[in-house]
C-alpha positions in Angstrom: 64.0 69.7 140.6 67.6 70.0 139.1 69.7 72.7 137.8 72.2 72.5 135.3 74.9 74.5 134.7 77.5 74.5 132.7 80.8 76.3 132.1 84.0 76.0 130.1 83.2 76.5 126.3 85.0 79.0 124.1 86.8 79.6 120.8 89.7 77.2 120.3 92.0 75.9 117.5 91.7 73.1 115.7 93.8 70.3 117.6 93.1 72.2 121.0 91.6 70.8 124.2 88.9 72.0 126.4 87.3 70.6 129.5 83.7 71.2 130.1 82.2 71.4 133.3 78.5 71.0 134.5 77.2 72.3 138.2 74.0 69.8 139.5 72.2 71.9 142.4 68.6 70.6 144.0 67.7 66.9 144.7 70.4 64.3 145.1 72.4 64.0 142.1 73.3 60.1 142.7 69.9 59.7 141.6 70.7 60.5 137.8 72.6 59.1 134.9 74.4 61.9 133.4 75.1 62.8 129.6 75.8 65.3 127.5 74.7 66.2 123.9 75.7 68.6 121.2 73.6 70.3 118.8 75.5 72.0 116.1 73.6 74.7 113.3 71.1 72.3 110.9 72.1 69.5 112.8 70.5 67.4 114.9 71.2 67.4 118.7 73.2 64.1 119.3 74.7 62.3 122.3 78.5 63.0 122.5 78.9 61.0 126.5 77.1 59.5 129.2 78.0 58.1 132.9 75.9 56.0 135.0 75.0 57.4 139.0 78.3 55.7 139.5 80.8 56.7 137.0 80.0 54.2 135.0 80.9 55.6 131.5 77.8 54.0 129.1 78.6 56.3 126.0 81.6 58.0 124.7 82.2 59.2 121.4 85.9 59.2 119.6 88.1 61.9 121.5 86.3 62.7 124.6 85.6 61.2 127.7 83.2 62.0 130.5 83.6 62.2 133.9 81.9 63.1 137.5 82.6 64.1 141.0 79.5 62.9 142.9 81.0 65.1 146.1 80.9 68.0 144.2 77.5 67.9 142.3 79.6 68.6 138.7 79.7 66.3 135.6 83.1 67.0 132.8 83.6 66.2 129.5 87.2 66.6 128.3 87.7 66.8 125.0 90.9 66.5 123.2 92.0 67.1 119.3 89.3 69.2 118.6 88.3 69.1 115.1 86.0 71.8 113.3 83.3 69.5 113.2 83.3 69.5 116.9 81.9 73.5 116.9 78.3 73.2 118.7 76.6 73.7 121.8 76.9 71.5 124.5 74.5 70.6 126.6 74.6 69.0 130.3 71.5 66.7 130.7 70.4 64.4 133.6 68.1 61.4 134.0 66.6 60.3 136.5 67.5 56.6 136.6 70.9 54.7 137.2 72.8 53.5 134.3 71.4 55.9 131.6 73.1 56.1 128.8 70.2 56.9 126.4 70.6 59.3 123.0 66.9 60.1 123.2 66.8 63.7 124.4 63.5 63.2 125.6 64.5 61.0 128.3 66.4 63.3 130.2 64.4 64.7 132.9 66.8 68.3 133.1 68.9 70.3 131.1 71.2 72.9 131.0 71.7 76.3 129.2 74.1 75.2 126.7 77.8 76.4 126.1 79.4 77.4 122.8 82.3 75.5 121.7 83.8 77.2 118.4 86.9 75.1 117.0 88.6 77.3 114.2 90.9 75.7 111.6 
């Protein structure tokens, strides 16, 4: 079992930054590809990055980049020029396999609770 937390969502203005972060606690967390999704109002949830057990980054999308600190259990996804399109809730994920990398939501084993990312113009 794996828990998922993540932190660092808010309201912020168009062409803003934010850094996201994601807490892993329970079984060892070298053991899953990481990834996180978006899922805005009407829309689809979609893959927005993923990293491999090893920081291998298999999926990025335009301005953001993902990141992880296998010492500390957390995954990040900085994201920089925010755009208004970018307002969602983002969503840590893990699977449990090596690479990763997939956008199917229903291979990720674990997921978090979501945080809210609001990007005003």
């Amino acid at each position: 079992q794996v828990q998922l937390v993540e932190s660092g969502g808010g309201l912020v203005q168009a062409g803003g930054s934010l850094r996201l972060s994601c807490a892993a606690s329970g079984r060892a967390f070298t053991n899953y590809a990481m990834a996180w999704f978006r899922q805005a109002p009407g829309k689809e949830r979609e893959l927005v990055a993923s990293i491999s057990y090893n920081s291998r980054i298999t999926y990025v999308k335009g301005r953001f980049t993902i990141s992880r600190d296998n010492a500390k259990n957390m995954v990040y996804l900085q994201m920089n020029t925010l755009k208004p399109e970018d307002t969602a809730v983002y969503y840590c994920a893990a699977q449990m396999t090596y690479q990763g990398g997939s956008s199917r939501g229903d291979d990720y084993n674990y997921w978090g609770q979501g945080t809210q990312v609001t990007v005003s113009s």
